[in-house]
C-alpha positions as CSV (number, residue, x, y, z in Angstrom):
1,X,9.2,26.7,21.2
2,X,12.6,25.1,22.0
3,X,13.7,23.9,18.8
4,X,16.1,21.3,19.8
5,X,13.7,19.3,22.1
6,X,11.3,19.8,19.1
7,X,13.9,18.2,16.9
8,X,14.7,15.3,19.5
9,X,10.6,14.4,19.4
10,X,10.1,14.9,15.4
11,X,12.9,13.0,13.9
12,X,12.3,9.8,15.3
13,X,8.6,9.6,14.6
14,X,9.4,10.2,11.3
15,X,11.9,7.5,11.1
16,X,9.4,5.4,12.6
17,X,6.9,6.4,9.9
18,X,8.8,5.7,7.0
19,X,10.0,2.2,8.3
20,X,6.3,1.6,8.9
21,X,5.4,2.4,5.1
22,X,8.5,1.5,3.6
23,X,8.0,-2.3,5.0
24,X,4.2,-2.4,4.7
25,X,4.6,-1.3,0.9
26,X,6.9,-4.5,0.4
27,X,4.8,-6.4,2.0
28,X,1.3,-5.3,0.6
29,X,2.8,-6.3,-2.5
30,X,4.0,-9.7,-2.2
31,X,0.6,-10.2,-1.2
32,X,-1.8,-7.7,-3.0
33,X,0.2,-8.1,-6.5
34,X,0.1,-12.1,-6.9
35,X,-3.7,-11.5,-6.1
36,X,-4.2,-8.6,-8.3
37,X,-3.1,-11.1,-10.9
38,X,-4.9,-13.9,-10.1
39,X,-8.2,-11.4,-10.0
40,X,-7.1,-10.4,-13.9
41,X,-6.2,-13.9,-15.4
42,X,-9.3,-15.8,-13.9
43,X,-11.8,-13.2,-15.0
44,X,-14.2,-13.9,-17.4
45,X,-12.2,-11.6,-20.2
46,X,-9.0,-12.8,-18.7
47,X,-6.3,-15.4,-19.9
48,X,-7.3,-18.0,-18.6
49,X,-11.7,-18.1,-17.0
50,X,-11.7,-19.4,-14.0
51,X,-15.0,-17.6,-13.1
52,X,-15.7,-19.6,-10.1
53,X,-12.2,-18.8,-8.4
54,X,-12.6,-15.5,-9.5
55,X,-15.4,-14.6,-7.4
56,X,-13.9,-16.7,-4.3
57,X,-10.9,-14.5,-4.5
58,X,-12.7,-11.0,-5.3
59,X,-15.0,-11.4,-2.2
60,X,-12.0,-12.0,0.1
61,X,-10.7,-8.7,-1.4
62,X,-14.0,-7.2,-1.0
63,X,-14.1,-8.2,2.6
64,X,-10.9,-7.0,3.9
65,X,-11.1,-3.8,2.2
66,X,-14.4,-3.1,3.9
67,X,-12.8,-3.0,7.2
68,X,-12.1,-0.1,8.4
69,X,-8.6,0.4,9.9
70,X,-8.5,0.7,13.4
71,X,-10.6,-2.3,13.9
72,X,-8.9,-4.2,11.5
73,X,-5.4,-3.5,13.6
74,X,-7.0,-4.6,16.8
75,X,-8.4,-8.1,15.1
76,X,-5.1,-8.5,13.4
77,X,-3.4,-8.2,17.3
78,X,-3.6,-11.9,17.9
79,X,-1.3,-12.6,14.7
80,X,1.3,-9.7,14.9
81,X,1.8,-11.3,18.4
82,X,2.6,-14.8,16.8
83,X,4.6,-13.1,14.5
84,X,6.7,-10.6,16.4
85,X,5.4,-11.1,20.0
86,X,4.0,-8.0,20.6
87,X,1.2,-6.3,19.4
88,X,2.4,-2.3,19.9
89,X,4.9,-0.6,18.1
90,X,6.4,0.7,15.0
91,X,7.1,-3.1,14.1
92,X,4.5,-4.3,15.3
93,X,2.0,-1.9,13.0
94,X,3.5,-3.5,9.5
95,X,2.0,-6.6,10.2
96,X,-1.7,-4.8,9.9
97,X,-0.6,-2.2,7.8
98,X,0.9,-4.9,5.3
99,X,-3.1,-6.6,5.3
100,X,-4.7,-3.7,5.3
101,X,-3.1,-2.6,2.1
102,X,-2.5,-5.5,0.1
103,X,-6.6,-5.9,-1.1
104,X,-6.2,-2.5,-2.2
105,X,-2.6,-3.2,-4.3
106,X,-4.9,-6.0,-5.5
107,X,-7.2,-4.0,-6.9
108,X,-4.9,-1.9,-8.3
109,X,-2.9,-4.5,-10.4
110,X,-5.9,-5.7,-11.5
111,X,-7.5,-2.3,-12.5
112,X,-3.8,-1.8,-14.4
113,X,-3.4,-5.3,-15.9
114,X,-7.4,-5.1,-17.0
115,X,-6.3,-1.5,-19.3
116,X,-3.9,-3.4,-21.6
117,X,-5.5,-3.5,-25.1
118,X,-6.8,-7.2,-25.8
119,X,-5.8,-7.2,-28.9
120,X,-1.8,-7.4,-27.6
121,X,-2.7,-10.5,-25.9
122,X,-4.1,-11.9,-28.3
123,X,-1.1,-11.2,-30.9
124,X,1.3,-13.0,-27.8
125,X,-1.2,-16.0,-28.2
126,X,-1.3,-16.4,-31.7
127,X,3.0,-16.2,-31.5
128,X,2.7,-19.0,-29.3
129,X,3.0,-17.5,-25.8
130,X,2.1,-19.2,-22.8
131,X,-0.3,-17.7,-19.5
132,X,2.9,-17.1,-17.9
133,X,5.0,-15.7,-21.0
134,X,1.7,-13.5,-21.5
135,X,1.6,-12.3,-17.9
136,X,5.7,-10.9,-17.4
137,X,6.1,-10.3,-20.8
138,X,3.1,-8.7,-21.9
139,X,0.4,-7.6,-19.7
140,X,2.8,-6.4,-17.0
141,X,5.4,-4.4,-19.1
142,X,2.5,-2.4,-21.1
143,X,0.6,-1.7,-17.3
144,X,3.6,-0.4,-15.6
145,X,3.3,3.1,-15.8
146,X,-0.4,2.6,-14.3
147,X,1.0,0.1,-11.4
148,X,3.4,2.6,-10.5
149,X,1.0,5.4,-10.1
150,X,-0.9,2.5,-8.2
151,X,1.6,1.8,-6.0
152,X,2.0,5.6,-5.1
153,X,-1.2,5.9,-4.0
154,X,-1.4,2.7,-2.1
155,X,2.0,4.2,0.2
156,X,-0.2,7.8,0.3
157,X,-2.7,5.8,1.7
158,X,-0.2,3.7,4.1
159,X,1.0,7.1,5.3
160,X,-2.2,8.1,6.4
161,X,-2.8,4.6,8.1
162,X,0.4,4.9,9.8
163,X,-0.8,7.9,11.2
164,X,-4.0,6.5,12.5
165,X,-2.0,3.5,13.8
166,X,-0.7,6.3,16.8
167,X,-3.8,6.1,18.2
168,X,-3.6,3.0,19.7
169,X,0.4,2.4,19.8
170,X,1.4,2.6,16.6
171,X,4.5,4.8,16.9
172,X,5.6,7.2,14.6
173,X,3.9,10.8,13.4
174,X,0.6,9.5,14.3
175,X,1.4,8.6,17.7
176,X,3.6,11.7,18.5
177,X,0.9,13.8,17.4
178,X,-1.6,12.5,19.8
179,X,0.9,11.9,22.7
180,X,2.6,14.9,22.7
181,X,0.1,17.3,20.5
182,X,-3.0,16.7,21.3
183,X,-2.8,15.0,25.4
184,X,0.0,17.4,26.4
185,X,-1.2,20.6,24.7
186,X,1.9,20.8,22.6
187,X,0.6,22.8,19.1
188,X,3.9,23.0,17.8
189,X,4.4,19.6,18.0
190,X,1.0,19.0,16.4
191,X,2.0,21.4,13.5
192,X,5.0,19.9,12.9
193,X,3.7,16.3,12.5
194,X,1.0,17.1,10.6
195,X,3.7,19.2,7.9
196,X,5.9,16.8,8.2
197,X,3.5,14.3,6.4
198,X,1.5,16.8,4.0
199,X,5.5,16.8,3.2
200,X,6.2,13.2,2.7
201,X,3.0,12.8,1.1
202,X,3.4,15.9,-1.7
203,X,7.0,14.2,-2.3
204,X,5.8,10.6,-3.1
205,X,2.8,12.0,-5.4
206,X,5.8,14.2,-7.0
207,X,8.0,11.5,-7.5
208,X,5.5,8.6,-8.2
209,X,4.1,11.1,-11.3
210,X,7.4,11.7,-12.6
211,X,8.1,8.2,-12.6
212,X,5.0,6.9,-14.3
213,X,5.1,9.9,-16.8
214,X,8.6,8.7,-17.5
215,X,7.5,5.1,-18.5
216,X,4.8,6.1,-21.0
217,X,7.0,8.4,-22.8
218,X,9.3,5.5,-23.5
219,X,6.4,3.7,-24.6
């Protein structure tokens, strides 16, 4: 095993893997969060019934998370080419990753916002708060420790879609391990990808618990 040819291979894939889920995370939640929301106000329980909406909105969710994600990267091809002009690649891969992800952060905000105690919003409502003044005030603030350990499973997940975006392009662990591990014979390098993300992921989980357990002390 030649260690600094190893080195060369490894620590740009995992550069490339951590831009991947770093920017996919950001995105996933400008778009999953406002939806996660929307899902939790419009409910029938929620702030403000809009039951109609609700079920619009929930079935979009529904239907993207039901694809699985390899075909959902190649029908999202067409779009990451108007966006970035080119449909392989690390950058490339946000654009599908940042989809794929964002009904699942929608879920998860609303699975959080929908375990704050009723009877808090209701006490905001009788001080005189508005849907807005209810939603960053009150039903956020008290779900935080719950969206954060969300949010750290959504980027576990986006680390294991990052790796399944290699297969077809992708860049990054995923990509080295099939290129290089698996086509050329290379078990070292197969090994060492497959480490390297049992690594990332056992960090994130570490430091997504302490976080979370952090909040609901201060509580």
């Amino acid at each position: 095993m030649n260690w600094s040819q190893l080195f060369r291979l490894v620590l740009p894939s995992t550069l490339q893997t951590l831009q991947m889920v770093l920017f996919s995370t950001l995105f996933s939640l400008l778009l999953g969060f406002p939806l996660g929301v929307l899902l939790c106000v419009t409910s029938p329980s929620g702030i403000s019934p809009r039951p109609a909406l609700n079920q619009i909105v929930g079935k979009i969710v529904n239907v993207l998370r039901s694809f699985p994600f390899l075909i959902l990267m190649i029908l999202l091809f067409p779009l990451s080419r108007l966006i970035l002009h080119k449909t392989i690649g690390t950058t490339a891969t946000i654009v599908p990753l940042s989809i794929a992800a964002a009904p699942f952060v929608a879920r998860v905000i609303e699975s959080s916002l929908n375990e704050v105690d009723p009877g808090v919003t209701q006490a905001a409502r009788s001080m005189g708060s508005t849907n807005w003044q209810i939603i960053y005030k009150v039903l956020v603030p008290e779900a935080l420790p719950s969206i954060v350990a969300g949010i750290t499973l959504t980027i576990i997940n986006l680390i294991g879609y990052s790796a399944m975006a290699g297969a077809i392009g992708g860049g990054g662990l995923g990509d080295l391990a099939i290129r290089y591990g698996y086509q050329r014979f290379r078990s070292d390098i197969m090994i060492a990808s497959v480490l390297i993300i049992i690594v990332l992921v056992e960090v994130i989980q570490f430091a997504g618990t302490k976080i979370s357990s952090a909040m609901m002390k201060k509580r």
